[in-house]
N, C-alpha and C positions, 0 to 999 in steps of 0.2 A: 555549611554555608548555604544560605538562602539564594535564590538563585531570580531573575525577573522571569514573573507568570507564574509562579508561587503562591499557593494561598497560605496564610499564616492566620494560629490564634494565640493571643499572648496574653498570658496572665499580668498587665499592666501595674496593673494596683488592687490593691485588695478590693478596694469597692467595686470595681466593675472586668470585665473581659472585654476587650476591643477586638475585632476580628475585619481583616482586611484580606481582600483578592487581589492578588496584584494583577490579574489577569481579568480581572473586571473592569471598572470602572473607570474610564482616559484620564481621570485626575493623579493616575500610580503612575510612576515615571519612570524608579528604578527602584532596586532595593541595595542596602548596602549591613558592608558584615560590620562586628563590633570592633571596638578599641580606635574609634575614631579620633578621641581623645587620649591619648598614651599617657598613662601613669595615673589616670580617673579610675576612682573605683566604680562609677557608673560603667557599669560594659551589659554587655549583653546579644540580643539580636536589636537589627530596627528597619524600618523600611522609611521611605521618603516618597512625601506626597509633595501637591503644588499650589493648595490651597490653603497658606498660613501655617497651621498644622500640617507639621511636616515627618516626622516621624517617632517613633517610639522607641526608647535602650530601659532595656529591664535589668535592675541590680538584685543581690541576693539578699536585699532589706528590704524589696518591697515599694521605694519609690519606683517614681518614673521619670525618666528626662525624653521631653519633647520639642524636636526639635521646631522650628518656627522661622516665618519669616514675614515681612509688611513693610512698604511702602515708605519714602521719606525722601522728599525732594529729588525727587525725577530716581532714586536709586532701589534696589532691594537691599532691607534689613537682614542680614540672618543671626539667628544665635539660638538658643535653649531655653524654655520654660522647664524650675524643677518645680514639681509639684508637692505642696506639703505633704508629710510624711503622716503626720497627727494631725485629728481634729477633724470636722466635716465640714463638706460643702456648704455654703460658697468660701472659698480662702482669700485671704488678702496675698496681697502681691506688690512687693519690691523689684522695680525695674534698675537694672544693673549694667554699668558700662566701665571699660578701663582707661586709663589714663593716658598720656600722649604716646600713641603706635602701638599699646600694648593690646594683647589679642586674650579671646576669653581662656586660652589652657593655660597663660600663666597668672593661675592661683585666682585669679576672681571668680572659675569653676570651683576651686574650695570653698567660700564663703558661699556660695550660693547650695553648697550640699547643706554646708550647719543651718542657714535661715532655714532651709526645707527641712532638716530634721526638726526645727523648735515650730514648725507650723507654717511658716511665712512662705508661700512660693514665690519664686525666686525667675524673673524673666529679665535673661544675661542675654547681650548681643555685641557684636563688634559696630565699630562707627563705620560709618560711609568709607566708603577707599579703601578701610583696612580686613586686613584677614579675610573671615567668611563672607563679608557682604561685600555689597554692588558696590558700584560709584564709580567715577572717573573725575579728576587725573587717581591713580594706586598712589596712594600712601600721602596724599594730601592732606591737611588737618588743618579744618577749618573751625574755631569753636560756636561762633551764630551756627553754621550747622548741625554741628551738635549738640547743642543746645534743643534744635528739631525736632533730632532724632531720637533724644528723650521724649521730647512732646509726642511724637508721633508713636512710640514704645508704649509712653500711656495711653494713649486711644485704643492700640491693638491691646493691650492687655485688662483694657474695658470690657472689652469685648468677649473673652475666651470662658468658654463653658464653663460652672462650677466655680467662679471667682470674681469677687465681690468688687465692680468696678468704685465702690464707694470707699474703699480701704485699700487706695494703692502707696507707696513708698519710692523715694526715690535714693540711690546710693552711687556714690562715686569714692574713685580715688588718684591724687594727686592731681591733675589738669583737670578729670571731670568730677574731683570733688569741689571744684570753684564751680563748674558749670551747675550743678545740683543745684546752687542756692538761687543762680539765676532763673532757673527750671521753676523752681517754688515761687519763688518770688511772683512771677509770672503766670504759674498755669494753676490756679484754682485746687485743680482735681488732688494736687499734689497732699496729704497728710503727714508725710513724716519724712523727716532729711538723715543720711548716715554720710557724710562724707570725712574718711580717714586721708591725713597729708594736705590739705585741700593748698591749693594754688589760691593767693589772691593777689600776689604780685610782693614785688622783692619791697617795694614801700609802699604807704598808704598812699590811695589817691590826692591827687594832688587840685580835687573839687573836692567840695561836701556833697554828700550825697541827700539829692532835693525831691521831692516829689516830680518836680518840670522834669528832672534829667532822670528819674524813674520811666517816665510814662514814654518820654522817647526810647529808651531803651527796648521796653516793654512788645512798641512798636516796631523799632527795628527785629525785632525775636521772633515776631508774627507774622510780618511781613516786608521789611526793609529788600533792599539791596545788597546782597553781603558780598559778593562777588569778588570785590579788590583788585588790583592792580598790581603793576611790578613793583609799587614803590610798597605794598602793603605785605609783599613775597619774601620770606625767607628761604633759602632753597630750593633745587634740593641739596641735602646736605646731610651727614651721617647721623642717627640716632645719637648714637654716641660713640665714644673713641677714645682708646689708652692712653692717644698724646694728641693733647689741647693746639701745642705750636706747631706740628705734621700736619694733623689731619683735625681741626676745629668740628663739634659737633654741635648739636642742638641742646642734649642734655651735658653738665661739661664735667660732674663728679666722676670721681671712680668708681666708687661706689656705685653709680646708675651703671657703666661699662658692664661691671663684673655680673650686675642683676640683670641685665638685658642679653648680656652672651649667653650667663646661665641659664636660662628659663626661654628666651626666644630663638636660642640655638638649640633647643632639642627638636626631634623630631615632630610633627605636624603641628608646630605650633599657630605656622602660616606669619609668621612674625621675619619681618626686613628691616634691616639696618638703613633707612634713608625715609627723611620725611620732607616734606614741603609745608611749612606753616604762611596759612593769609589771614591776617585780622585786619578787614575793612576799614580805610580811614576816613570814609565818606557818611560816615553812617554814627551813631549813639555810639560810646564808646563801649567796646565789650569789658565789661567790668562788675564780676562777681561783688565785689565790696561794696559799690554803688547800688547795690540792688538789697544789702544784708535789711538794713532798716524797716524794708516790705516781708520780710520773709517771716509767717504768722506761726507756723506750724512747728512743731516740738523737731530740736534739731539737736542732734548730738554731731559734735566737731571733736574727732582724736586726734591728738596732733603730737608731732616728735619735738620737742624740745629740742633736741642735736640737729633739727634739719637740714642736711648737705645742701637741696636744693634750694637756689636763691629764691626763687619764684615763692616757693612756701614759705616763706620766710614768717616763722613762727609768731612776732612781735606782729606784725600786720594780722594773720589769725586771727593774735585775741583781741586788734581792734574791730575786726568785722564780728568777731564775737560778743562783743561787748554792744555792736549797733544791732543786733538782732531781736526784731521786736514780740518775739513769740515764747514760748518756752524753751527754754536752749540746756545743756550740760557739753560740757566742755572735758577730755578727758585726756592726760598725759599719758606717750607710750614713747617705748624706750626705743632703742634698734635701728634710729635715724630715719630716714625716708622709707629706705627698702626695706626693713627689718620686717614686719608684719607682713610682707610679701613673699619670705620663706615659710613654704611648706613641708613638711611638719617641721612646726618649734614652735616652743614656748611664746613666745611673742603672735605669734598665727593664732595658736590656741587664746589667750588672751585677748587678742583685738576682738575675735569671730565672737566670742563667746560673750564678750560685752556687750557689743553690735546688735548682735540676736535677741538678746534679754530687752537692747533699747527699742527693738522691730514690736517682738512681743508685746510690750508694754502697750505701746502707742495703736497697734494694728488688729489685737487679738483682746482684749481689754477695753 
C-alpha cells in the first residue's frame, strides 16, 4: 500500500512512464490503494491529483484508467477516462454517462473497457448530485442539466493530451440515451451518437417538431433557466420499489427493482435508492424527439422491442428514428430494458460489441 509522500513510477501504458512525487508538488493531495471499483478488472495502484487528471489504476493488459474531473454548472464532475488500448496518439473519444441515478460501476465501466480495447477512449462520469461528483440537492436529476454536463464532458475531453478533440462521440443509456440526441443536435463538436434504451417519452410529441421550437430549445440548453419550481418537482421519492401501491417509485417495473438492488446494492457502487426529478415548465420543452430532425451525425439507436419502461416506449423510438436527419442504423436487442446491463452475458457481450464496431466505424475510419 502506497502511502501520502510516496514517490511512485508506474508503468501506465506502454507508450509512456508517468512518474509522480507525492511529496512534491501541492497539486498531490492523497494517494489511494486499488479495487476502488469492486468487481472491475481495472485494479491496480493509483494516486489522485487536483488538476483534472486525477489519477492513474494500472491493469495486467496494459491499459490505463485515469481518473478525471471538470467543472459544470457551479458543480465538480468526476468520473474516468479509459484510454485506448490500440492504435496511436491522438485517440478519439466517446464521453459516457448513465441513465436515471445510475452510477458509473454498474456496467457502463464494462462498455467503456471494450470501446478502449477496440481503440475509442472511453471518458465515463457520474451526473451532477449523483455518485462520485459534486452538486447540490444529492440525488436530484435534472435533464437541461444534464444535458450540460455532457457539453461540458466534451470541452474537457477536447482538451486532454494525446486525443483528438475533432473525433469526440457521445453515448448514453436509457434517460441519457434521449439526452444524447439533444447533446448532438445542439453542440456542433458532437460526431457520432450510441444511445442503447433511449427514453423519448411514452408517446410522440404532441407538437411537430419546427425549426422555431428547435432553436428555443437549443437556447434553453445554452443558457435558459432550468431551475423549476415545486410544480415542475417530483420528489423525493424511491428509485424503485417491489410494490407500486406501498411504496410508489420513480421507475415502476420489476424488472428496474431487481436491476437497481442488484447492481446499486453492492458494495461501492455510491448508488441510493431516492431521487428528485425537475423538468422546468417555464422554459422550451425538454424534449429529445423534438430535437431528432437536427441531429446530422451517424447515429446508431438499439433499442428493446420488450421494453418494460414506458418512457422508452419502443414505437416513439422508431418515430424519432425515422425523423433523424443524418445517417442513422437502428438495431434490435433482446433482454427488455435491463438485459444488456447484465454483466457478463450474452446480451452485454452483443450490445458492447455492436456498439464498438459502430464507435470504430465512425471515429477511427
Amino acid at each position: 500500500m502506497l502511502g501520502i509522500g510516496t514517490s511512485c513510477a508506474l508503468e501506465a501504458n506502454p507508450r509512456r512512464t508517468l512518474t509522480v512525487a507525492a511529496d512534491g508538488p501541492p497539486a498531490v493531495d492523497l494517494l489511494v490503494v486499488s479495487g476502488i471499483w469492486p468487481g472491475s478488472k481495472l485494479h491496480g495502484v493509483g494516486f489522485w491529483l487536483s488538476q483534472g487528471m486525477v489519477g492513474v489504476f494500472v491493469d495486467g493488459w496494459g491499459s490505463r484508467r485515469v481518473a478525471v474531473e471538470f467543472e459544470s454548472e457551479g458543480a465538480v464532475l468526476r468520473g474516468f477516462l479509459y484510454e485506448a488500448v490500440k492504435g496511436d496518439p491522438p485517440f478519439p473519444v466517446v464521453v459516457m454517462t448513465h441513465g436515471t441515478s445510475a452510477t458509473i460501476p454498474m456496467t457502463t465501466d464494462r462498455y467503456a473497457e471494450v470501446f478502449a480495447e477496440a481503440g475509442v477512449s472511453a471518458l465515463i462520469y457520474d451526473h451532477r448530485n449523483l455518485g462520485i461528483s459534486g452538486g447540490e440537492p444529492r440525488q436530484e436529476i435534472n435533464p437541461w442539466v444534464q444535458c450540460r454536463g455532457y457539453r461540458d464532458a466534451i470541452t474537457f475531453a477536447s482538451t486532454v493530451e494525446d486525443h483528438d478533440p475533432n473525433r469526440i462521440g457521445v453515448w448514453g443509456d436509457s434517460y441519457s440515451a434521449g439526452e444524447v440526441f439533444l447533446v448532438a443536435a445542439c453542440d456542433s463538436r458532437v460526431r457520432v451518437v450510441v444511445a442503447q434504451c433511449p427514453t423519448f417519452g411514452a408517446n410522440p410529441s404532441d407538437v411537430d417538431p419546427t425549426l422555431e421550437m428547435f432553436e428555443a430549445i437549443r437556447e434553453t440548453f445554452e443558457s435558459g433557466d432550468v431551475s423549476g419550481g415545486p410544480e415542475d418537482t417530483t420528489g423525493p421519492i424511491p428509485v424503485v420499489s417491489p410494490d407500486q401501491l406501498g411504496a410508489p417509485s420513480l421507475l415502476q417495473p420489476i424488472q428496474a427493482f431487481r436491476w437497481f438492488v442488484d447492481y446499486g446494492g453492492r458494495h461501492g457502487s455510491g448508488w441510493l435508492n431516492q431521487a428528485t426529478r425537475v423538468i422546468s415548465s417555464n422554459t422550451a420543452p425538454y424534449s429529445p424527439y423534438l430535437c431528432a430532425p437536427f441531429v446530422t451525425v451517424p447515429s446508431l439507436m438499439m433499442v428493446a422491442p420488450a421494453d418494460e419502461m414506458v418512457g422508452a416506449n419502443p414505437e416513439v423510438s422508431r418515430r424519432a428514428f425515422d425523423l433523424l436527419s443524418g445517417e442513422k442504423d437502428w438495431y434490435d436487442i433482446d433482454g427488455g430494458h435491463f438485459g444488456l446491463l447484465y454483466h457478463p452475458s450474452d446480451l452485454f457481450d452483443e450490445a458492447s460489441k455492436v456498439q464498438a464496431a459502430y464507435l470504430t466505424r465512425h471515429l477511427l475510419h
